[in-house]
N, C-alpha and C positions, 0 to 999 in steps of 0.2 A: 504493500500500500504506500510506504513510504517513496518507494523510488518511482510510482505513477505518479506522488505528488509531484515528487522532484525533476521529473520529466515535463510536467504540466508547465511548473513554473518557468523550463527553459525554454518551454515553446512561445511563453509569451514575454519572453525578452526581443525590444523592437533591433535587426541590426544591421544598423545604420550604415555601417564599414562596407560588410557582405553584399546590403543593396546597391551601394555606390560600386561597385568593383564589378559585381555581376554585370550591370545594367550599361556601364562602362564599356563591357565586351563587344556590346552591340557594335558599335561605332568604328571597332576595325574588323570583325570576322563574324561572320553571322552562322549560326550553327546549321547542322546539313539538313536537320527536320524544316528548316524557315524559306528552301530552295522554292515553295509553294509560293510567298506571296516577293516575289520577283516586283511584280508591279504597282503592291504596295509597300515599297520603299520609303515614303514620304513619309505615308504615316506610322511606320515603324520608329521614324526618324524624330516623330511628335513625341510618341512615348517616351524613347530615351532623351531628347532634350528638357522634356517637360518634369521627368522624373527627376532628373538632376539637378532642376530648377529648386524643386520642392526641397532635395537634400541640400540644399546649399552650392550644389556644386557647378552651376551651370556658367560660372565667371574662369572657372580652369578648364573649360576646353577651348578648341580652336576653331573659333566663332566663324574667324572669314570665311575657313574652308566650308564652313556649315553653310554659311547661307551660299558662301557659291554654288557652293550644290543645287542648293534649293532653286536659285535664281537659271541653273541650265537646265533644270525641268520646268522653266515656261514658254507656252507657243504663245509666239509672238504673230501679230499680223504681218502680210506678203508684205514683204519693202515694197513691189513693185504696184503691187493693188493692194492696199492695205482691208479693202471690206471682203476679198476673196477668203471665204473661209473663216471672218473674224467669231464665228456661231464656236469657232473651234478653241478660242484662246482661253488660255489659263495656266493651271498648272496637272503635267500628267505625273506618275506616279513612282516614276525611276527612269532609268536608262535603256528599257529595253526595246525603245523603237530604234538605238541607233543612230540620231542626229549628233553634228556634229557639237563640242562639250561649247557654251556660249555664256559663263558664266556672267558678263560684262552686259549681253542683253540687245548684241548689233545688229540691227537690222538684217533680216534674212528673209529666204525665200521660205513659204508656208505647204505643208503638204494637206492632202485630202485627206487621208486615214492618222495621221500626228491631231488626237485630240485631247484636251482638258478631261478630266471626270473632278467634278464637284465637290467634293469629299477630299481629294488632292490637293485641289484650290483653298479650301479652309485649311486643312493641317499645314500648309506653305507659308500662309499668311500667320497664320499662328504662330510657325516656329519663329517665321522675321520677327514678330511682335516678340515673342518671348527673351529673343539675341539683342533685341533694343537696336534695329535695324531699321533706316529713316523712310524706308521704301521708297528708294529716289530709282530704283530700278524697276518697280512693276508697271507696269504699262494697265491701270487704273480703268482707264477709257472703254480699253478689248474685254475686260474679266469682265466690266459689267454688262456690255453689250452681250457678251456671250450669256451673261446671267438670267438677262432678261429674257433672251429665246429658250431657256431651259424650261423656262414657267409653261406650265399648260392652262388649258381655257379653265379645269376645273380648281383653280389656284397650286394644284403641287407641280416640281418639280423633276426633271427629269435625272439621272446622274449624266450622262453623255449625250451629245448632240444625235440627232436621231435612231439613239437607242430607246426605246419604250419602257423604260425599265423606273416608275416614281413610287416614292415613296415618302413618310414623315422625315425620314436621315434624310433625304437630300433637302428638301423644306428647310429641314433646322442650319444643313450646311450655307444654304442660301443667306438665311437671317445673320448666321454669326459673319460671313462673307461681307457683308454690308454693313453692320454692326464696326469689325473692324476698319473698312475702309469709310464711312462715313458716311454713306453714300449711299442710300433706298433708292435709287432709279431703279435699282435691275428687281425689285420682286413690287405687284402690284398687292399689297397689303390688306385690303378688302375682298380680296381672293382667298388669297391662301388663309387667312383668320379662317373663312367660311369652311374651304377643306380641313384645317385642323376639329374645327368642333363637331364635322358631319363625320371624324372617325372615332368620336367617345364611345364608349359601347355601355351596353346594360349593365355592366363591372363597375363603369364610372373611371374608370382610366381610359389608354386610346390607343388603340391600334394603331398599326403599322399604313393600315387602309381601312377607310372606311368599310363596317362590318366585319373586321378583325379582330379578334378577343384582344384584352386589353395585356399589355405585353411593358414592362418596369422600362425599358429604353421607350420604346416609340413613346410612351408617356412622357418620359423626361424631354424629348426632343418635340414634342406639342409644347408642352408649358413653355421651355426654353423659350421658342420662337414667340408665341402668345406675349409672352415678356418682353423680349427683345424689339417686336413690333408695337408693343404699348396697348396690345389687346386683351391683356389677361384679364382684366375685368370681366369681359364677355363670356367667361366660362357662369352657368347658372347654377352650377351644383357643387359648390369651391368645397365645403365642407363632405361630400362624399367625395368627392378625390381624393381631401386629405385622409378621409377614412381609410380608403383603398389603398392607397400607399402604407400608411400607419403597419394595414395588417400585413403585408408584404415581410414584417418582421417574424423570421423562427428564433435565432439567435443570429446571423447575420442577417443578408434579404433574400428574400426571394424574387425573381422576376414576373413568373406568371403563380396565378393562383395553383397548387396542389404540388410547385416542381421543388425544386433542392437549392436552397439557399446559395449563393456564388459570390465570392468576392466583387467581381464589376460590380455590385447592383447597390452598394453601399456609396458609389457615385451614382446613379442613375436615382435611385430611389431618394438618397441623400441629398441632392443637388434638388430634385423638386418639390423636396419640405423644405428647404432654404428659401426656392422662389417662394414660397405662403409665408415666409416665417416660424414656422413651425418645426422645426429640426431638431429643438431640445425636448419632442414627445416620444422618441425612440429611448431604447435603451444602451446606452454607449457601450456598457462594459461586455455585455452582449456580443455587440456589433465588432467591436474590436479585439475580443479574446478570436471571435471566429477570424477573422481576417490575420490575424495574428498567426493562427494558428495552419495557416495554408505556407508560411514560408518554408525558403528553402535552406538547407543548414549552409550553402555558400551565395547566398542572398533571393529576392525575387521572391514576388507572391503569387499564388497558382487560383486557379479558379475555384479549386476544393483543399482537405488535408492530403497528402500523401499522394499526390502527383505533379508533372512536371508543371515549374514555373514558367509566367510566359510575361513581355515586355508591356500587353493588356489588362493583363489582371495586376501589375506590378502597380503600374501604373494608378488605374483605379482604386486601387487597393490603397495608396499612398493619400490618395485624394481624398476617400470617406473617414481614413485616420486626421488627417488635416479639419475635416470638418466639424471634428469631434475633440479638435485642440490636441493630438497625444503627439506627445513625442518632438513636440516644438517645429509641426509640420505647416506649415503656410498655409491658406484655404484658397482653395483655386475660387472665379468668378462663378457662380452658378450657370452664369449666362452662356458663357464663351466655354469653360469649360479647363482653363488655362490663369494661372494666377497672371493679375494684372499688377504691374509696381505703382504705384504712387508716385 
């Protein structure tokens, strides 16, 4: 009995060293199970910048190289015809179309198949924003022109220019997208409110899509944008959301009703008792023994106990600690999703 206590207590030692070091690795070798998201480099790229912001450490890497990166994964407009193809501009997702590396931002020739995806474009912007990076090299004018054709007639979102594929994630990428640059041209506001609230369901949370059971992310990324457009008011039933979130609590959260509690959801669920104010109705010690309790003995926090750690659940996982005060964790924006400095 003694040494399951003694074990308990070392599982909920936070470590801070192990997380830094792990999450660090990212950033020159990426392990062989990760050869899958090839094309989501960027937002890999979010987590461990974002991660290291939270631990302190994101003033000891090497900033330029980061954002130059970032800045050779944007399509820019044709030099020669700048509106050919401008539906395409933004930021894509790594390197794997091939163009040549353009970290400076020079005028070049634009292809048909070299397009933005949405979700790219937010976590790009993010990381500039996070590196404290003046955006004197985004080309502003094309992200939102392209923004604006993403939108469909029924207010959401597309992720890529004529792929069919919308959803609440691209919605909310849209809002924080504009949010950061300052700039609402590209989403017509009066739309997308209206798709956000036609996908509440009978739960009282919100689908993914209209008529979709109500699901702990697409919830957080309706309020989020709700917020962020200055339409949260519009919800009529504020207090059974809070309800429904509420219960999402077993000892960390859970995301849909009846499933298994998961590290991410202590951001997701977290971050939209924050939009209400209401964050301090949870139970923190709870919240925090479980997420505590998915690390890894040489850092990194995993979706459950006793399997592999990943740069998402690290991530998230650091966020709902942050919001819960422990461990002298910063609290990321609710809105954005990314701590903002003062």
């Amino acid at each position: 009995m003694e040494q399951k206590e003694e074990k308990k207590k070392k599982e909920l030692i936070f470590k801070k060293k192990q997380h830094i070091e792990w999450i660090k690795r990212f950033l020159k070798l990426m392990p062989t199970e990760t050869q899958d998201y090839d094309s989501n480099r960027m937002t890999m790229l979010y987590f461990v910048v974002s991660s290291l912001d939270l631990l302190g450490e994101v003033d000891n890497l090497d900033k330029k190289s980061i954002i130059d990166f970032v800045y050779s994964q944007q399509i820019l407009p044709d030099k020669d015809n700048p509106e050919k193809y401008i539906e395409n501009c933004g930021f894509r997702g790594g390197q794997f179309f091939g163009r040549d590396e353009n970290p400076q931002c020079q005028p070049t020739n634009s292809h048909l198949y070299d397009h933005s995806h949405i979700a790219m474009t937010y976590v790009a912007i993010a990381i500039l924003t996070i590196l404290g990076d003046d955006y004197s090299r985004l080309n502003k004018n094309a992200i939102l022109t392209a923004l604006k054709s993403l939108q469909l007639d029924d207010g959401s979102f597309l992720a890529i220019n004529g792929i069919y594929e919308s959803d609440m994630r691209y919605l909310y990428c849209a809002c924080c997208i504009s949010k950061m640059l300052n700039d609402w041209s590209g989403v017509n506001i009066e739309k997308a409110t209206k798709y956000i609230l036609s996908a509440q369901s009978y739960e009282n949370g919100f689908g993914l899509l209209p008529g979709r059971e109500s699901h702990g992310g697409s919830t957080y990324c309706a309020l989020a944008s709700l917020s962020m457009m200055g339409t949260l008011n519009q919800i009529s039933s504020k207090d059974k959301v809070i309800e429904w979130l509420i219960r999402r609590q077993l000892t960390g959260f859970e995301g849909r009703t009846n499933k298994m509690v998961d590290t991410c959801y202590s951001f997701w669920i977290g971050a939209s008792l924050k939009l209400f104010n209401v964050f301090d109705l949870i139970d923190f010690e709870q919240c925090s023994n479980f997420t505590l309790s998915t690390q890894g003995d040489y850092g990194g926090f995993a979706k459950w106990p006793d399997i592999v750690q990943d740069p998402l659940h690290t991530y998230f996982g650091l966020c709902g600690l942050g919001f819960m005060k422990k461990f002298d964790i910063p609290e990321v924006d609710p809105e954005l999703g990314f701590r903002i400095k003062k």
